[in-house]
C-alpha positions as CSV (number, residue, x, y, z in Angstrom):
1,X,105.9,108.8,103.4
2,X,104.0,110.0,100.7
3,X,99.9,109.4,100.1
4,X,97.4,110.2,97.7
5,X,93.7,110.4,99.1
6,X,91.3,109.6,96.6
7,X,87.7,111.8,97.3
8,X,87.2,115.0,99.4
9,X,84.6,114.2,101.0
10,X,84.5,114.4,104.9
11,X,86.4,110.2,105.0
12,X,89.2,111.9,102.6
13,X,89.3,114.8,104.7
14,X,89.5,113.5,108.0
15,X,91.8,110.9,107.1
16,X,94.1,113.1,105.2
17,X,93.7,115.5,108.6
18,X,95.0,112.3,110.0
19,X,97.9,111.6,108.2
20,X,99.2,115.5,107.6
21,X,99.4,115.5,111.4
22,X,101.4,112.6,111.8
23,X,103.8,114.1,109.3
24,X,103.6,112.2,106.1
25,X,103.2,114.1,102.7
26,X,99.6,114.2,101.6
27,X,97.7,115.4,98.6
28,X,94.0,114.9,97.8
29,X,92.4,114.4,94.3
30,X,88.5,115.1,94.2
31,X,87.0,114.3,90.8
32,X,84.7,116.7,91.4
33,X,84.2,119.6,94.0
34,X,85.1,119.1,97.8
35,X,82.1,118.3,100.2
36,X,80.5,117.5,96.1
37,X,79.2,114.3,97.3
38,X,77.4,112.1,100.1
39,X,79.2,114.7,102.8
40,X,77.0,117.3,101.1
41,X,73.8,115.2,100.7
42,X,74.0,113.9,104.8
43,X,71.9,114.6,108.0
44,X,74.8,114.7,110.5
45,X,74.6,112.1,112.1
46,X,76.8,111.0,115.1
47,X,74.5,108.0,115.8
48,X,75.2,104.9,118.2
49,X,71.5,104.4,118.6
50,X,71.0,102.3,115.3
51,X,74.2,100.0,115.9
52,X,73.7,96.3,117.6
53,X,76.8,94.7,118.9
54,X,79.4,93.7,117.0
55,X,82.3,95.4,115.0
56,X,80.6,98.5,113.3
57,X,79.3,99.6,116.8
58,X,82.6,99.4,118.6
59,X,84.1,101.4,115.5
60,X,81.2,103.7,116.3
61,X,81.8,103.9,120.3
62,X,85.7,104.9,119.7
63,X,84.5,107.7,117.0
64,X,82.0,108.7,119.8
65,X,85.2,109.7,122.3
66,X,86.7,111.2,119.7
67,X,84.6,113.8,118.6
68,X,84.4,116.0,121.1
69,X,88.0,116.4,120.9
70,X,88.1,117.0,117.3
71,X,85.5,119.5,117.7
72,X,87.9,120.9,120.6
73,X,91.0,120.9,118.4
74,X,89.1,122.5,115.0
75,X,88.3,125.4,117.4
76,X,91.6,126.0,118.7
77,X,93.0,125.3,115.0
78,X,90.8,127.6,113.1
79,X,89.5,130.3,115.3
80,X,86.7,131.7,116.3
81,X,86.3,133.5,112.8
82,X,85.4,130.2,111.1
83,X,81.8,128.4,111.2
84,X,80.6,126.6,113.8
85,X,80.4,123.0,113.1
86,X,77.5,122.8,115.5
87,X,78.7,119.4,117.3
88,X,75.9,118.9,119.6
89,X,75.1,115.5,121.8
90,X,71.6,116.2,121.9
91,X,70.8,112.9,122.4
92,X,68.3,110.1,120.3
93,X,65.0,109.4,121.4
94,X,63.7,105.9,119.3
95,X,60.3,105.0,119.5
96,X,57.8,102.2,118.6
97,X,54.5,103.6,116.9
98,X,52.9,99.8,116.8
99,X,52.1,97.6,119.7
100,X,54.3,94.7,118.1
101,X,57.2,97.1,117.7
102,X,57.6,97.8,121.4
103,X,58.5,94.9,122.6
104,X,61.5,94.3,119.9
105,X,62.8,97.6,120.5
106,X,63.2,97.3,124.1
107,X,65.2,93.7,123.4
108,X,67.2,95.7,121.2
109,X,68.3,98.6,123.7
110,X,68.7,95.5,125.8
111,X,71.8,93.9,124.0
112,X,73.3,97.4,123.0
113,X,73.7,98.1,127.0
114,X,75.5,95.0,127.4
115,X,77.6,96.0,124.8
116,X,78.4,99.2,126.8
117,X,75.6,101.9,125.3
118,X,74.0,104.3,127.8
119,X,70.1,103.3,126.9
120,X,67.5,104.3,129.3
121,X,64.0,102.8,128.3
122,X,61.5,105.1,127.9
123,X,57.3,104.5,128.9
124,X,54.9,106.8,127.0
125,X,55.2,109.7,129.9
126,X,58.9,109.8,130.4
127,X,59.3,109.9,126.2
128,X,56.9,113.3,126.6
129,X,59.1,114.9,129.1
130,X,61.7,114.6,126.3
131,X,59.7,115.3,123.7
132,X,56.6,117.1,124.8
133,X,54.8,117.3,121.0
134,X,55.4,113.7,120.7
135,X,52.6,111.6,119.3
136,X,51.3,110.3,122.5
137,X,50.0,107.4,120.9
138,X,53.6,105.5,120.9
139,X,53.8,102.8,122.7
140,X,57.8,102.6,124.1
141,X,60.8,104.4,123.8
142,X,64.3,104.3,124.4
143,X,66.8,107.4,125.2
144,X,70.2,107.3,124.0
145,X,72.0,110.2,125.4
146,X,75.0,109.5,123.6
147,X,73.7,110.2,120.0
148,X,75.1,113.6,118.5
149,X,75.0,115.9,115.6
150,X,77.2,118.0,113.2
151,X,76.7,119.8,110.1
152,X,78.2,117.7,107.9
153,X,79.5,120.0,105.0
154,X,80.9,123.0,107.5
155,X,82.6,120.0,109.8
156,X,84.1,118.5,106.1
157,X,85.5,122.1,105.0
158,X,86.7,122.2,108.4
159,X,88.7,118.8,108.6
160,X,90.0,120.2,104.8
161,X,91.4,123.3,106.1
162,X,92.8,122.2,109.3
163,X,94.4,119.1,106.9
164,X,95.5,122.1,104.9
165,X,96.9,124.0,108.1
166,X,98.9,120.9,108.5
167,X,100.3,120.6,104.6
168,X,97.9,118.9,102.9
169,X,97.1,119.5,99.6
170,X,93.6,119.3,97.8
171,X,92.9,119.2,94.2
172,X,89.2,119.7,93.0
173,X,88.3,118.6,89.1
174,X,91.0,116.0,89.7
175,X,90.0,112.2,89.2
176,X,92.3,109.4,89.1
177,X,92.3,108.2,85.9
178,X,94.5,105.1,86.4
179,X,97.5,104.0,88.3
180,X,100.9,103.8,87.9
181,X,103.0,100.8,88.9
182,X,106.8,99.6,89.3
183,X,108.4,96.5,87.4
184,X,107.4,94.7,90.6
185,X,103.4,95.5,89.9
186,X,103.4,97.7,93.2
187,X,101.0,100.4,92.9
188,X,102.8,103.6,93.2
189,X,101.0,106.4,92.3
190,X,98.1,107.8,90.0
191,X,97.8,109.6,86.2
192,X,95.0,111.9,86.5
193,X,94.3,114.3,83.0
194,X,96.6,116.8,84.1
195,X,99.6,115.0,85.8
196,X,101.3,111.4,86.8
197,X,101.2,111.7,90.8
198,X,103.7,109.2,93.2
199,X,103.4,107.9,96.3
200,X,104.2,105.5,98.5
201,X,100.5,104.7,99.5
202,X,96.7,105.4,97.5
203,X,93.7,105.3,99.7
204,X,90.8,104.9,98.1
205,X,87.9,107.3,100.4
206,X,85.6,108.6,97.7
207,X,82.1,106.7,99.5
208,X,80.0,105.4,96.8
209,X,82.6,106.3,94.0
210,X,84.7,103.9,95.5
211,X,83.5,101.2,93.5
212,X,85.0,102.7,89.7
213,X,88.0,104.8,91.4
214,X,89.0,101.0,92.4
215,X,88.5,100.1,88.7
216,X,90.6,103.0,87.8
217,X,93.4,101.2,89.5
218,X,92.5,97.6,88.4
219,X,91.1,96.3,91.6
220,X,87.6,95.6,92.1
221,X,85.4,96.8,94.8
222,X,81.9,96.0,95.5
223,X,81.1,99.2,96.7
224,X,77.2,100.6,95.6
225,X,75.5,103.8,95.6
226,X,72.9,103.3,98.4
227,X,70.0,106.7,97.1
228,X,68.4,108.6,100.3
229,X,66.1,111.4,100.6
230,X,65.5,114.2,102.9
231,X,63.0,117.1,103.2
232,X,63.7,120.3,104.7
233,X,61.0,122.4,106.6
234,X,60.8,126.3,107.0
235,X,62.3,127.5,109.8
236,X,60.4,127.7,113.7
237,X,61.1,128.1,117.0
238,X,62.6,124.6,118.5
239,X,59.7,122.0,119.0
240,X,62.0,118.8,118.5
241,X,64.7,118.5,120.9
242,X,66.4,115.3,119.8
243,X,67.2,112.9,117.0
244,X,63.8,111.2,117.1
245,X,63.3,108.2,114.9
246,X,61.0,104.9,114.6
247,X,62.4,102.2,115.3
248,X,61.8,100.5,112.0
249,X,65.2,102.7,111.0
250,X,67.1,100.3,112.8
251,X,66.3,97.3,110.5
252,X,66.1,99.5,107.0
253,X,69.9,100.0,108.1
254,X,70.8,97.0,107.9
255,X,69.1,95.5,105.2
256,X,70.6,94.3,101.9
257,X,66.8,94.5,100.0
258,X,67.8,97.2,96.8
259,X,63.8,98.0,96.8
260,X,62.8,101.4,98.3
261,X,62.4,101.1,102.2
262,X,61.3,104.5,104.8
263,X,61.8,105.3,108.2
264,X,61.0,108.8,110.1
265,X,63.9,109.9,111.4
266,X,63.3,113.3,112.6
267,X,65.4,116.3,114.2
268,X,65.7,120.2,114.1
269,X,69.3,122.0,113.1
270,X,70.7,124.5,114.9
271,X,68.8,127.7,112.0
272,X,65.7,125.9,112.8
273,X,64.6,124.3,110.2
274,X,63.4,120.4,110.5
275,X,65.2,117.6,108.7
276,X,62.8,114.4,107.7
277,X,64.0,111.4,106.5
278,X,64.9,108.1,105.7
279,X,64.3,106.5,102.0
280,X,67.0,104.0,101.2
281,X,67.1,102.4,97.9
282,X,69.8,100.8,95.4
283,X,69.0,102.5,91.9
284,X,72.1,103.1,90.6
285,X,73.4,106.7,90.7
286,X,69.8,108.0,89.3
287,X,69.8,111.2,90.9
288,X,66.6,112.8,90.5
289,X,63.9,113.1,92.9
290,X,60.7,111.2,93.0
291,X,57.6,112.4,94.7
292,X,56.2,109.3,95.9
293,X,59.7,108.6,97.9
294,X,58.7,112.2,99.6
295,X,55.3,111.9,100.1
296,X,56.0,108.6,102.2
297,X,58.7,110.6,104.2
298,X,56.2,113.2,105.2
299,X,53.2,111.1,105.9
300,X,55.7,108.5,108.5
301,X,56.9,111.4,110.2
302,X,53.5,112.7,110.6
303,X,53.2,109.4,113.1
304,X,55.3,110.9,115.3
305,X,55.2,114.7,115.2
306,X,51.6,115.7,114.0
307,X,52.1,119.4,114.4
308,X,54.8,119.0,111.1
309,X,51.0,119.3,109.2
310,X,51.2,122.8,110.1
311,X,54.6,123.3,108.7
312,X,55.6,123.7,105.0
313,X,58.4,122.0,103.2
314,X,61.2,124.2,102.2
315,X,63.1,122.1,99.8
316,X,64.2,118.5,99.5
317,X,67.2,117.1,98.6
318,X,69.5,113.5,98.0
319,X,72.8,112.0,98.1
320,X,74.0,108.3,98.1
321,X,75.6,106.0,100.8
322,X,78.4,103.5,99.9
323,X,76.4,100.3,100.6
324,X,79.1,97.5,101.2
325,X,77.1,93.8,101.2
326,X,78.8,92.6,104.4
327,X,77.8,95.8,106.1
328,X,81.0,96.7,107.2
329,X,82.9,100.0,106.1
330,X,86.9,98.9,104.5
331,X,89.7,100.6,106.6
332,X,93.0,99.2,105.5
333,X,95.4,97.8,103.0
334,X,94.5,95.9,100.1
335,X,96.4,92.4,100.5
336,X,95.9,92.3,96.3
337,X,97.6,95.1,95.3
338,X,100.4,96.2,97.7
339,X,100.5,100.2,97.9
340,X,96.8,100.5,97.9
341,X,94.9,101.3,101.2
342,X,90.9,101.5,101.6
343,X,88.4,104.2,103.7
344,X,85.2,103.7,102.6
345,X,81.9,102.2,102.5
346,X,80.3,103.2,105.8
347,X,76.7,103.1,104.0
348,X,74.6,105.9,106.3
349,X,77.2,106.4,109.5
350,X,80.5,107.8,107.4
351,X,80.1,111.3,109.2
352,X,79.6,109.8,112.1
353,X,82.8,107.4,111.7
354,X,84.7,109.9,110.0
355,X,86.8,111.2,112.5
356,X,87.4,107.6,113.8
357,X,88.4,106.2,110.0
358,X,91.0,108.5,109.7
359,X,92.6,108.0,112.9
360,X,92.5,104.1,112.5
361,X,93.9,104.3,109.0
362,X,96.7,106.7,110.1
363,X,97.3,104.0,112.8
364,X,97.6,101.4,110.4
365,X,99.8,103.4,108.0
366,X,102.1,104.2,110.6
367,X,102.6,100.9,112.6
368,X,100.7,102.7,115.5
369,X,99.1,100.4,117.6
370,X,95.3,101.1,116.8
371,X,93.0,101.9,119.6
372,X,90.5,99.0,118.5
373,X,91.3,96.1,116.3
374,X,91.0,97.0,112.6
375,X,90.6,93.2,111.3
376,X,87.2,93.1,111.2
377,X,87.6,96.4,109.0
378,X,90.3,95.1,106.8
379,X,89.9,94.1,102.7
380,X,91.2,91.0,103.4
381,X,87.8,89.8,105.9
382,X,86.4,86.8,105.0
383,X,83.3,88.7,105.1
384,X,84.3,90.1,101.8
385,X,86.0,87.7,100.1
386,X,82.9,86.0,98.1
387,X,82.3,90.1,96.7
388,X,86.4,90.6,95.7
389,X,87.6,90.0,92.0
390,X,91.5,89.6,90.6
391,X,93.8,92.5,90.3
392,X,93.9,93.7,86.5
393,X,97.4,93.8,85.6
């Protein structure tokens, strides 16, 4: 079996990882550069902390088992000679700065143990012992021990080379331009401005991109660039020991409002510097900067870590989440054009369900039984249907 992989980003990667192991024939276009993208513009994060119960958090729970042994395998694979792709499960701590906010976040951590997450709730004292430069004036917390890190661009050049190891192919500067189809209107490869490419399958994994690399094909997808920020402090010694975040996060995730919307989320990397976000906001694929989006981040997170008014920013920096309106990311076939496949819009968790995408669509592709049920994933959800257009011929 043959595959194109449209995007090389860490979805593309991992999936074509996927699918080079299991033997088929892969090759990856990237309109631009490898890890160009969203992979590049990321915090890492391996969250189930932010997930109620449903279908994105069991998605979530199987990527959770899987990534230590991914991290596991990349070692073996690549040696000791290649980057660490510092895969840590240091653990969330989520917090409630208002007196009205405590309440709802301990009801929340409520229904996500029933759903199977370890959540330990947290009084003031308890969240200090975790966190001992912790605003002390929160007023509840909750500990997920499962949450994790990973730097997302070395972990996406390392699913590309160990895809690679395995006989991928990856071609950078290399967009789809349209597809190319049999007498029966079977998708069956791609012309991009150097060559016509066949296959016997096109997945479309290129995160907010997905939307016009869809159109390329003739199949619509509503698939929109969701902007984020991030600022980036100097370097100093640890003084934040997990992914702490307010618990306002939780319901910026998953709203639909396009107007700007902020959340501290707060944690230190492994150099020690300090990552501060959240923004999220629909405006297209404007790219630049805005100061006001910034200034928010920085005074929020200020809330929780006061000593950060002693630290100065380093640089700042943006990328774009593939916002889908049902919420859910698309793993699977397209039922309206047959040869075309989907692995993309996981908004703000596609590191984190990277590792699990790929081994779901490689599942699917093969006629593996999958580990969860993909349905509530597939293109053809009901979910989705209101959002989906006609094929093009």
């Amino acid at each position: 079996m043959n595959v194109i992989v449209i995007g090389g980003g860490i979805i593309g990667a991992a999936t074509a990882r996927s699918l080079a192991r299991r033997g088929l024939s892969v090759v990856v276009l990237e309109r631009g550069r490898n890890v160009g993208g969203t992979s590049s513009g990321g915090e890492g994060n391996l969250l189930l902390s932010d997930k109620g119960p449903g279908d994105e958090l069991r998605l979530t729970q199987y990527s959770s088992t899987l990534w230590p042994i991914v991290d596991a395998e990349l070692r073996d694979e690549l040696g000791p000679g290649f980057p660490s792709v510092e895969f840590e499960r240091k653990g969330g701590v989520v917090v409630s700065t208002t007196a009205a906010g405590a309440q709802p976040l301990l009801d929340f951590a409520a229904t996500q143990r029933a759903a199977g997450v370890v959540a330990h709730p947290l009084d003031v004292a308890a969240a200090l012992e975790l966190e001992p430069h912790l605003n002390p004036a929160i007023t509840a917390g909750v500990h997920y021990p499962e949450d994790a890190q990973v730097q997302p661009v070395i972990m996406t050049e390392a699913l590309i080379a160990s895809a690679k190891r395995s006989g991928a192919w990856f071609f950078e500067n290399e967009p789809a331009l349209s597809g190319i189809r049999n007498p029966a209107g079977d998708l069956v490869g791609v012309r991009t401005p150097t060559r016509a490419l066949y296959a016997d399958a096109v997945v479309i994994a290129a995160g907010p991109w997905s939307g016009s690399a869809a159109e390329a094909l003739g199949v619509p997808l509503p698939v929109k660039p969701r902007r984020g920020m991030v600022l980036v402090t100097s370097r100093m010694p640890h003084r934040i020991f997990h992914k702490v975040y307010d618990g306002d996060y939780v319901s910026a995730v998953g709203s639909s409002d396009a107007a700007l919307q902020t959340s501290s989320v707060i944690e230190t990397t492994a150099a020690g510097t300090v990552l501060i976000g959240s923004s999220r906001q629909q405006i297209g694929f404007d790219s630049r900067l805005t100061v006001a989006v910034l200034r928010e981040l920085a005074q929020k997170a200020l809330r929780l870590f006061p000593f950060l008014s002693e630290m100065s920013v380093m640089r700042s920096y943006g990328g774009f989440r593939p916002f889908m309106p049902d919420h859910l990311p698309v793993i699977g076939a397209d039922p309206r054009l047959s040869g075309l496949w989907h692995a993309t819009g996981h908004e703000g968790a596609g590191i984190g369900l990277s590792v699990a995408t790929g081994a779901l669509l490689a599942d699917l592709m093969t006629g593996a039984t999958p580990a969860i049920d993909a349905a509530a994933f597939s293109p053809a959800r009901p979910s989705l249907a209101p959002y989906l257009g006609a094929v093009a011929a």
